[in-house]
N, C-alpha and C positions, 0 to 999 in steps of 0.2 A: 283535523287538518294538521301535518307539517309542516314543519321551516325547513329549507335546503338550507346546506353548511352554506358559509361564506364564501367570499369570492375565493376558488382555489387556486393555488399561490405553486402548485406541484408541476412538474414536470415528468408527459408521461416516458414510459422507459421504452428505449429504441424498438423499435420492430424487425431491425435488420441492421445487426450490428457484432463485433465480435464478444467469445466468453464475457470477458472482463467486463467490456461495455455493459452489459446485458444485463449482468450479474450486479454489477455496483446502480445500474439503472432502476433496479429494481429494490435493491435494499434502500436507496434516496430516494423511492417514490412512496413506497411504506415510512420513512421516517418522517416524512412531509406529510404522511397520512395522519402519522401518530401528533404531529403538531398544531395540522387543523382540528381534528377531532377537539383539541381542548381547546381552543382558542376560543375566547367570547365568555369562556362559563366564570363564575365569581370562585375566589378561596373557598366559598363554603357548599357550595353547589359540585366542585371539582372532589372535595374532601366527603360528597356526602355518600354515605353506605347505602347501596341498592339492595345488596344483594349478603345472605349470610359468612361469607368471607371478609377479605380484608380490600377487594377489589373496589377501587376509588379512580375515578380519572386524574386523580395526583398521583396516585399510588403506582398505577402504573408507567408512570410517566419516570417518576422514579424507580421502579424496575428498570424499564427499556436502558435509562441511563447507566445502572450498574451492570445491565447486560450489555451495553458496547465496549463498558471498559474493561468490563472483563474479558471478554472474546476477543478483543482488538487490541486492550492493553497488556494484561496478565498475558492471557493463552497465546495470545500470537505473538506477540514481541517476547515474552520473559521479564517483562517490568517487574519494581517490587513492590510491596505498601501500595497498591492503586485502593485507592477509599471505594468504599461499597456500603450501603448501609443495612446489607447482612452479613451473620456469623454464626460461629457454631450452636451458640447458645440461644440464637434469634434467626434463624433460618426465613423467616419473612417480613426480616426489621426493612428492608426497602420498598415492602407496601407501605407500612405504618405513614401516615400522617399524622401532625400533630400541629398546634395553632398557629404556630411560627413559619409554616411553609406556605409559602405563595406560591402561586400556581407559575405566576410569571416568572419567578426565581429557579423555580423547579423545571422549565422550559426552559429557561435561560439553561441551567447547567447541563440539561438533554442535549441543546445547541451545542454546548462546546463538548462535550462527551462526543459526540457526531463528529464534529472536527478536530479532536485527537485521534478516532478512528480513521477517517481521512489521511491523514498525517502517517498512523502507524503505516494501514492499509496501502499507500505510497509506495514505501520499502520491500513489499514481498511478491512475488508472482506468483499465479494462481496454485504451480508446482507446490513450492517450499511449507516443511511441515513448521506448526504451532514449535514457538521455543519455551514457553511455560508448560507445565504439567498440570491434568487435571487434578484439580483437590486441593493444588496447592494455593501460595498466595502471592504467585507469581515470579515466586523464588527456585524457575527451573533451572537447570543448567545454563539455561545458554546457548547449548551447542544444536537446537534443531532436528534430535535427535528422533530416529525413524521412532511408528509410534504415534505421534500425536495426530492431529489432525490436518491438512491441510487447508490454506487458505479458501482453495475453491470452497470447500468443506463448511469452514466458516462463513462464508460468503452464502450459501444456499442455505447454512442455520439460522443465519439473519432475518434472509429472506422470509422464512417460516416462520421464527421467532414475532418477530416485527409485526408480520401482515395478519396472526394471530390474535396479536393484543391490539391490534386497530381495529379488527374484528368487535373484539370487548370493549373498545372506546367507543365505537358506534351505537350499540346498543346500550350502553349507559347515556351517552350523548340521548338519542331517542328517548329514555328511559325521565331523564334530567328536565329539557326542556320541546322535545319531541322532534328538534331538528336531524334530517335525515341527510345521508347523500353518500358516496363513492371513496 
């Protein structure tokens, strides 16, 4: 037998509405995916290894997180120094968990990562290209330069990105303590 997730808390994304609506409708309905998916489960239940990778319901929780800022703050603004907890030498240091991370804390800074993309996401119409370069560390020019990506662009990466790793939360969720749902 199953548990269904908790009362869901999501709102779903327009059925008849413009790009932008549509598009931002859908990357808030995935990230509200990714927040109930962990909700409920304990530090060590969130941290625990299912599977032969490094894939943990914190882990990606912390992914998802360095994936907005990176898209949203790096690549599409040109920020600089945006924290991530990979690098060259550690390419998958933002699955790692370690004892000190709380799941609640780890949501907690998804939440505001969320609403610094919000913030950025504000600023640019769906036209205008990414002002960070890939590779780098958000230290592009500046100047928006043809080339990069496009916000829509980003916006549908999310979309896939996001709905993805909700995907892998589910089935860990299940996996963890059997509860299922949408």
């Amino acid at each position: 037998m199953t548990a269904q997730t908790p009362l869901d808390p999501r709102t779903e994304p327009p059925e008849a509405a413009g790009e932008r609506e549509t598009l931002t409708g859908f990357v808030e309905y995935f990230r509200g995916t990714a927040v109930m998916k962990a909700a409920g489960l304990s530090d060590a239940d969130a941290a625990k290894r299912l599977l032969p990778s490094l894939t943990t319901v914190s882990g990606l929780i912390k992914h998802l997180t360095d994936v907005e800022r990176y898209w949203f703050r790096t690549r599409m603004d040109g920020q600089r120094d945006v924290p991530t907890g990979w690098s060259a030498d550690d390419p998958d240091g933002e699955f790692r968990v370690n004892d000190t991370d709380s799941l609640a804390d780890l949501v907690k800074d998804y939440e505001a990562a969320c609403r610094e993309s919000r913030e950025v996401l504000a600023r640019y119409g769906l036209e205008d290209r990414c002002r960070g370069r890939s590779g780098d560390d958000g230290a592009g020019d500046g100047d928006g330069a043809a080339g990069g990506p496009t916000v829509r662009w980003v916006l549908v990466h999310m979309i896939e990105e996001t709905g993805r790793h909700c995907g892998h939360l589910d089935i860990l969720r299940e996996l963890l303590d059997g509860t299922t749902g949408d």
